[in-house]
C-alpha positions as CSV (number, residue, x, y, z in Angstrom):
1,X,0.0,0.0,0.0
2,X,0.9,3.7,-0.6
3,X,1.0,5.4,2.8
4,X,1.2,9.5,2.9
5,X,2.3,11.7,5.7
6,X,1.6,15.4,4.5
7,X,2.6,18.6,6.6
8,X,0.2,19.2,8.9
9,X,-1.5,22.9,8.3
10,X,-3.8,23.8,11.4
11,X,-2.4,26.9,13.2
12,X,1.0,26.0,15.0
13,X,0.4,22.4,14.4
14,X,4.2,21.4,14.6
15,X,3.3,17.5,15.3
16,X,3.8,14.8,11.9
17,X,2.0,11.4,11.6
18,X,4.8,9.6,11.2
19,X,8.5,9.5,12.4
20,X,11.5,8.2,10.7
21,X,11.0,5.1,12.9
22,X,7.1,4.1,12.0
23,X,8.5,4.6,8.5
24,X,11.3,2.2,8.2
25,X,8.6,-0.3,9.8
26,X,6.4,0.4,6.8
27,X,9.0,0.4,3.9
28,X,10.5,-2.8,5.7
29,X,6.9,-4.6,5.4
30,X,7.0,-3.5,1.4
31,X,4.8,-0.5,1.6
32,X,6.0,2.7,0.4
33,X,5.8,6.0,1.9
34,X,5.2,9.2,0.4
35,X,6.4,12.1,3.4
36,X,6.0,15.9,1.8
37,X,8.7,17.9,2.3
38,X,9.6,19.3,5.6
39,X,6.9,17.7,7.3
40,X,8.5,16.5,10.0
41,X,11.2,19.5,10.7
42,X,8.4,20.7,13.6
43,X,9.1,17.7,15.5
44,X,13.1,17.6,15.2
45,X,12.5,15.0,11.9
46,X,14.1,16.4,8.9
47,X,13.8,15.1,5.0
48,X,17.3,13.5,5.5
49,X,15.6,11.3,8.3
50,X,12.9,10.3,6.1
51,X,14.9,9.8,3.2
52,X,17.7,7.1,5.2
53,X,14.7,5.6,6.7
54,X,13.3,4.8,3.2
55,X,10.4,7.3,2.5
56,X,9.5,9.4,-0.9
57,X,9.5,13.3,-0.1
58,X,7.3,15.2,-2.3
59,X,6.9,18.9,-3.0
60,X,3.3,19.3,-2.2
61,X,0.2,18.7,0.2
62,X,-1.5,17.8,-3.3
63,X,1.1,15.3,-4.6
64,X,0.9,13.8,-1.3
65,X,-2.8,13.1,-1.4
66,X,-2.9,11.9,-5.0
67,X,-0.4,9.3,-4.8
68,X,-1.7,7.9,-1.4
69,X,-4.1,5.0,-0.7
70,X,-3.8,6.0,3.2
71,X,-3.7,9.3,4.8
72,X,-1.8,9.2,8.0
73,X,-2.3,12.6,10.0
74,X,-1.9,14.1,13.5
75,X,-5.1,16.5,13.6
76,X,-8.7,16.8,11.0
77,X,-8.5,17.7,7.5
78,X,-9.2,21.5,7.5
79,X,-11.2,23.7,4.6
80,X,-7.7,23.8,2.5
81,X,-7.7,20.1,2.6
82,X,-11.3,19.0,2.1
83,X,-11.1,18.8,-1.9
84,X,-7.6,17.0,-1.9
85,X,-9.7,14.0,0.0
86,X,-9.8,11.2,-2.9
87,X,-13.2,8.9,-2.6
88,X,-11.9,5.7,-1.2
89,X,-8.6,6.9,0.1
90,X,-8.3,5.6,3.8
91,X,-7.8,8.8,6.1
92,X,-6.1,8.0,9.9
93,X,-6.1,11.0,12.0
94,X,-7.7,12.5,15.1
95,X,-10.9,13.7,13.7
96,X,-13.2,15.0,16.4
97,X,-16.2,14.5,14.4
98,X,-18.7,15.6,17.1
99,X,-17.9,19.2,17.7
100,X,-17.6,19.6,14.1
101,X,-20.8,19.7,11.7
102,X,-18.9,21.2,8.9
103,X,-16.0,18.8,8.6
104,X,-18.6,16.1,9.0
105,X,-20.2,16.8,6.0
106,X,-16.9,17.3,4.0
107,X,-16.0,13.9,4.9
108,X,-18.9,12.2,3.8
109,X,-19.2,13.9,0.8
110,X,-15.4,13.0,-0.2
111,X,-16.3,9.4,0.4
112,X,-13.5,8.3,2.1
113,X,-13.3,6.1,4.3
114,X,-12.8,7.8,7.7
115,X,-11.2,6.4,10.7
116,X,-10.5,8.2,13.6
117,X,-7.7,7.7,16.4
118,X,-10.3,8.8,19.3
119,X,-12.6,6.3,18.9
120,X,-10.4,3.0,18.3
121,X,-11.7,1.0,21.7
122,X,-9.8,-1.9,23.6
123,X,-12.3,-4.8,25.5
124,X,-11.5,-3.0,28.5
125,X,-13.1,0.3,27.4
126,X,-9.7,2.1,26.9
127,X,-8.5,4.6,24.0
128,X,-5.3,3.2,23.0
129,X,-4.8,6.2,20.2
130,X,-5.8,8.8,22.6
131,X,-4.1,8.1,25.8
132,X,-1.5,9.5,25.1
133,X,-1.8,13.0,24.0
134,X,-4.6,12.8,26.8
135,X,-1.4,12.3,28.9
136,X,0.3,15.2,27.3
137,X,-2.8,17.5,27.3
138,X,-3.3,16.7,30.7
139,X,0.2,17.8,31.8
140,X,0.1,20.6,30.0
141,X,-3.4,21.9,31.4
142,X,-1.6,22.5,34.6
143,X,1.7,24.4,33.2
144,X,-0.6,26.9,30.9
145,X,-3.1,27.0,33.6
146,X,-0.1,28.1,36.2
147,X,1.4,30.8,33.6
148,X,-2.3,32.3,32.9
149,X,-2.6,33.0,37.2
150,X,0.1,35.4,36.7
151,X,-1.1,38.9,37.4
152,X,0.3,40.3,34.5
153,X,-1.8,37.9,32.2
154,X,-5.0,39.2,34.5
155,X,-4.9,35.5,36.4
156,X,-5.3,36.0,40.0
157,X,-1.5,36.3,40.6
158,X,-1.8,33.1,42.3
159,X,1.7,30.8,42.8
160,X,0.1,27.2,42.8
161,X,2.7,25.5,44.7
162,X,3.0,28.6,47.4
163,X,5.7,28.9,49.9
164,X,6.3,29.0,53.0
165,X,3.4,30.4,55.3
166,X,1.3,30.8,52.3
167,X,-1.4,28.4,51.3
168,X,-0.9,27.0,48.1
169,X,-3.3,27.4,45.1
170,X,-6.3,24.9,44.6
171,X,-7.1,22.9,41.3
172,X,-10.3,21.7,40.5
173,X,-10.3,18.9,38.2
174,X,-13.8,18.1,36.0
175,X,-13.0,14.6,35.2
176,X,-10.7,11.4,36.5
177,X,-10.1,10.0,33.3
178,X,-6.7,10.4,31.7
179,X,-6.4,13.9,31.2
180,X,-7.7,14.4,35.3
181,X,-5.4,12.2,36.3
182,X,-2.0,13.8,34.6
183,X,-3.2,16.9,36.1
184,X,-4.0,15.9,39.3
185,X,-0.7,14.6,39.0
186,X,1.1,17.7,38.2
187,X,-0.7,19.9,40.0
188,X,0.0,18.0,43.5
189,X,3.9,17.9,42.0
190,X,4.2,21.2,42.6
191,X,2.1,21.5,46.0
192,X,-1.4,22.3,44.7
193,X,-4.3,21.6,46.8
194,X,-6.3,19.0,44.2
195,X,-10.3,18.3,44.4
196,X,-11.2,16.3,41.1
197,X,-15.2,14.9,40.4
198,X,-16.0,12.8,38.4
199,X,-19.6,10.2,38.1
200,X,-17.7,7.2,38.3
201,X,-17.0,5.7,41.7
202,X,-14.3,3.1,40.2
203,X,-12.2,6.1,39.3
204,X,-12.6,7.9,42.2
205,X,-11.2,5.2,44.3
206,X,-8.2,5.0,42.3
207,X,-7.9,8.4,42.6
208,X,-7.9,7.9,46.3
209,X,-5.6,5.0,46.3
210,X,-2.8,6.4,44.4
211,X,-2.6,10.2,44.6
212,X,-1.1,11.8,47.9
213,X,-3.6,13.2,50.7
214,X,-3.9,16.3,49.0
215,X,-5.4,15.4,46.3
216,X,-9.0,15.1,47.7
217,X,-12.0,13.8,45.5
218,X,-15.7,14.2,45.7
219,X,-18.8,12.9,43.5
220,X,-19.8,14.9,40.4
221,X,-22.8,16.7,40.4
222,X,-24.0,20.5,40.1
223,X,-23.8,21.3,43.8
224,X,-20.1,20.3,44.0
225,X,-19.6,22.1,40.9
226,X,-21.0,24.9,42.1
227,X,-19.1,24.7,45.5
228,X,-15.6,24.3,44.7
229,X,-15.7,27.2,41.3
230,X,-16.3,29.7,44.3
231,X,-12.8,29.1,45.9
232,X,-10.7,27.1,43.2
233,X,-8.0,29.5,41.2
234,X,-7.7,26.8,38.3
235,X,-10.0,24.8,36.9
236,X,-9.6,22.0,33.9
237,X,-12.5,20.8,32.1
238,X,-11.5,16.8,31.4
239,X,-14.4,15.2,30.9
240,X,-14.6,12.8,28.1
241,X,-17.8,11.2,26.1
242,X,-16.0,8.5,23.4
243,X,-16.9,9.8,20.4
244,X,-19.5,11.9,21.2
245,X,-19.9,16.2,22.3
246,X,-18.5,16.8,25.7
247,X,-21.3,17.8,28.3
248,X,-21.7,21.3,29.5
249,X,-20.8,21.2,33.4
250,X,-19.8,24.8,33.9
251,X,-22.5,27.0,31.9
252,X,-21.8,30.8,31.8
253,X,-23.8,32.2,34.7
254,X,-21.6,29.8,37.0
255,X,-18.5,32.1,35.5
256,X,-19.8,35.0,38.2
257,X,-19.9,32.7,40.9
258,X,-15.9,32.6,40.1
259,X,-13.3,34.9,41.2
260,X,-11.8,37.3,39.3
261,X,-8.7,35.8,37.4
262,X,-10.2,32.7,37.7
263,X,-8.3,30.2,34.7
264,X,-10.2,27.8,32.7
265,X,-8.0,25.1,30.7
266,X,-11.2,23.2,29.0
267,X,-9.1,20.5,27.2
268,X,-12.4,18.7,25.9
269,X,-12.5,21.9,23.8
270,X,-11.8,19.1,20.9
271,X,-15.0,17.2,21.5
272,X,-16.9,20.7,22.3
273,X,-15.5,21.8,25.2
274,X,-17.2,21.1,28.9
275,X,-17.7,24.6,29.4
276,X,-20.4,26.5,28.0
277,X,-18.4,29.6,27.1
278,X,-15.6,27.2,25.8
279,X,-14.5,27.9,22.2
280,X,-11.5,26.8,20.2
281,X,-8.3,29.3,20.4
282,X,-4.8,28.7,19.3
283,X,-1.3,28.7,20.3
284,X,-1.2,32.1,18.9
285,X,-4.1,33.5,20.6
286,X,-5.1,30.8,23.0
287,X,-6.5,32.8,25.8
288,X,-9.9,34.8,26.1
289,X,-11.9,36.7,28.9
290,X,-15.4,36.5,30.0
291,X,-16.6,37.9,33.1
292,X,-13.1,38.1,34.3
293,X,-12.7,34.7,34.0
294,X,-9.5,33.4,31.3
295,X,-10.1,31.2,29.5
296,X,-7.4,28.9,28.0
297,X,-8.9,26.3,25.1
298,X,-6.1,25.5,22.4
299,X,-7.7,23.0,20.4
300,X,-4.5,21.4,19.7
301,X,-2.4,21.7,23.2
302,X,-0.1,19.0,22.3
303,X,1.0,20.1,19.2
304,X,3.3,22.8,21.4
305,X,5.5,20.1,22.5
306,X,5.7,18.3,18.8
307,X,8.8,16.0,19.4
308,X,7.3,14.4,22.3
309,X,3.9,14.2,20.9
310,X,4.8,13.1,17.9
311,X,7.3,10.0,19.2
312,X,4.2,8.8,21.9
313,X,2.3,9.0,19.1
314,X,3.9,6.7,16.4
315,X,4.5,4.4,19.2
316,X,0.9,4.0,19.3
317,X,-0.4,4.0,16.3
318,X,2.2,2.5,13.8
319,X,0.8,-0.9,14.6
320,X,-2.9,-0.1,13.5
321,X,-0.9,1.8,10.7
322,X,0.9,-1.5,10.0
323,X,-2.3,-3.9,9.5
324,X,-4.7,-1.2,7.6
325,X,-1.4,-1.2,5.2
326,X,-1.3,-4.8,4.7
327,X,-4.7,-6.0,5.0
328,X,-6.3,-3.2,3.5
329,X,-9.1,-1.4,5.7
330,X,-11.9,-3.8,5.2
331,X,-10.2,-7.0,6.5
332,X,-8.5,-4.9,9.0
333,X,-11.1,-3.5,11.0
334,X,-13.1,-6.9,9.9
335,X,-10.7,-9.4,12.0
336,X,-9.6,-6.4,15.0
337,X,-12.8,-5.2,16.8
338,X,-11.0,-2.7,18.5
339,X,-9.9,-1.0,15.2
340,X,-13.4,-1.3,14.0
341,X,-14.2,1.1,16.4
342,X,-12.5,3.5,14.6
343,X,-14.6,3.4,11.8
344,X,-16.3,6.7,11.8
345,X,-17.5,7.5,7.5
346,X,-17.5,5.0,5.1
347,X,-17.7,5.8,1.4
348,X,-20.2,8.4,2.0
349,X,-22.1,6.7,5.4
350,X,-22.1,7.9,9.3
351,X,-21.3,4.6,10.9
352,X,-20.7,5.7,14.4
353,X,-23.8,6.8,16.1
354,X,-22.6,9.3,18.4
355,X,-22.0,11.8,15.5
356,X,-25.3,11.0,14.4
357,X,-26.9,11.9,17.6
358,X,-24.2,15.1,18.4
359,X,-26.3,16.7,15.3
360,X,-29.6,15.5,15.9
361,X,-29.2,13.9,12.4
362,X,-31.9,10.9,10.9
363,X,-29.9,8.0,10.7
364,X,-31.1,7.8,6.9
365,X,-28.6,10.2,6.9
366,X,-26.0,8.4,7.4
């Protein structure tokens, strides 16, 4: 098979789908590999990598797409790219389809066969394609969130970790999935007081187990919500819906319960965002204030740490990569369920229902 790896586009998007590595893998296996030039120089990967490892570099985004029978990208196809989508080319990516009517319908009506990172599902319930930058997004939520309580910024001018006869910040964390627990993580690395909800008991008692004494945890509902925003100086939204639009847990007249300087780090701004003022900004303009409250919610937080990204991301995905390549799509996600999962469009068809219902769409129109 002909895989492609073009340059990603999206605003400071310095991640690549591929590194030098998951490429010798492929052209090992007899595939070949079309990379477009300087692709990978975001992550530290330059042509001459890609070259020794075995790949094709090519001039353009367009040469790349042409000459591919699988896509294999870091973030969505964006407007400039929805025409260079071939009917029947096999696209790989993250691809978000929920929170995004728009690219929905590009992607059905290129008839490609869409299949998206977020959604490939272990037995166990587990996102193998998405831990990972969940890890990295996680992490991250609590180093932005830290710069953006600095006065100067109009955060609260807030040290998280304190000092000495000061009490330190406090962290609420919407969410104990993989993203709450990095930043529970973090935060209580550097001396934060941590409260994290979430609805699920299971996690909350792992929570409990393994974090130290002050991270504290507490069921999820409104009141709590409600509660802890009064007195928190940081608050991540990481609440996660496979596949589906992230609920709304903090709607906008909560933001005046808040204090001033206040920081929001929503990082299910990618599935919608869990707060109802949440709305996609980037690296280059990733905060916004309403009601004195910032709000950080860079659609793409990984992508600011591209080498590491990138590497945990290969790891994970050059396997899946791997058997589309040399089964072909059909008999791949036909013989491994959890790949299946993935399956988001086919040739023109909605075949995972949670976009479906995210629109309020008929199924006859998928």
């Amino acid at each position: 098979m002909t895989v492609g790896v073009p340059k990603e586009i999206k605003n400071n998007e310095s991640r690549v789908g591929m590194t030098p590595a998951g490429v010798y893998e492929l052209v090992k296996n007899d595939h070949t590999v079309y990379i477009q030039s300087t692709a990978g120089e975001g992550s530290g990967f330059f042509d001459a990598d890609y070259k020794k490892a075995g790949a094709i570099i090519l001039d353009t985004i367009g040469q790349v797409y042409a000459m591919s029978d699988m896509i294999v990208k870091v973030k969505e196809p964006i407007v400039e790219e929805y025409d260079l989508v071939q009917p029947g080319q096999v696209v790989f990516t993250y691809f978000h389809f929920a929170s995004s009517e728009p690219l929905t319908k590009a992607m059905i009506q290129s008839k490609a066969v869409c299949i998206a990172y977020e959604t490939v599902e272990d037995t166990d319930g587990s996102l193998p394609l998405l831990t990972p930058m969940s890890e990295v997004a996680g992490r991250m939520a609590i180093q932005q969130g830290a710069k953006y309580l600095e006065k100067p910024v109009k955060g609260r001018g807030v040290l998280l970790g304190g000092v000495p006869g000061v009490a330190p910040g406090k962290v609420l964390v919407l969410g104990a999935g993989v993203v709450g627990i990095q930043s529970a993580k973090m935060a209580a690395g550097l001396g934060a007081h941590v409260t994290i909800l979430d609805i699920n008991m299971k996690r909350l008692r792992y929570v409990n187990d393994v974090m130290p004494p002050h991270v504290v945890t507490e069921f999820s509902n409104e009141f709590n919500i409600r509660k802890h925003i009064k007195d928190h100086d940081l608050i991540i939204g990481g609440v996660l819906l496979k596949g589906a639009k992230a609920p709304n847990l903090i709607t906008r007249d909560m933001l005046k319960e808040m204090r001033p300087g206040t920081v929001i780090v929503d990082v299910a701004v990618d599935q919608g965002g869990c707060v109802e003022t949440t709305r996609p900004t980037t690296h280059e303009d990733p905060i916004y204030i309403i009601d004195d409250v910032v709000h950080y919610s860079v659609a793409n937080m990984p992508g600011a740490v591209p080498y590491t990204s990138t590497m945990a991301l290969t790891n994970v995905t050059l396997p899946y990569v791997l058997k589309l390549a040399s089964l072909g799509w059909e008999k791949a996600t036909e013989t491994d369920p959890t790949l299946q999962k993935g399956l988001n469009i086919v040739k023109g068809g909605v075949v995972y229902e949670e976009i479906i219902e995210a629109f309020d769409w008929e199924a006859t129109m998928a």
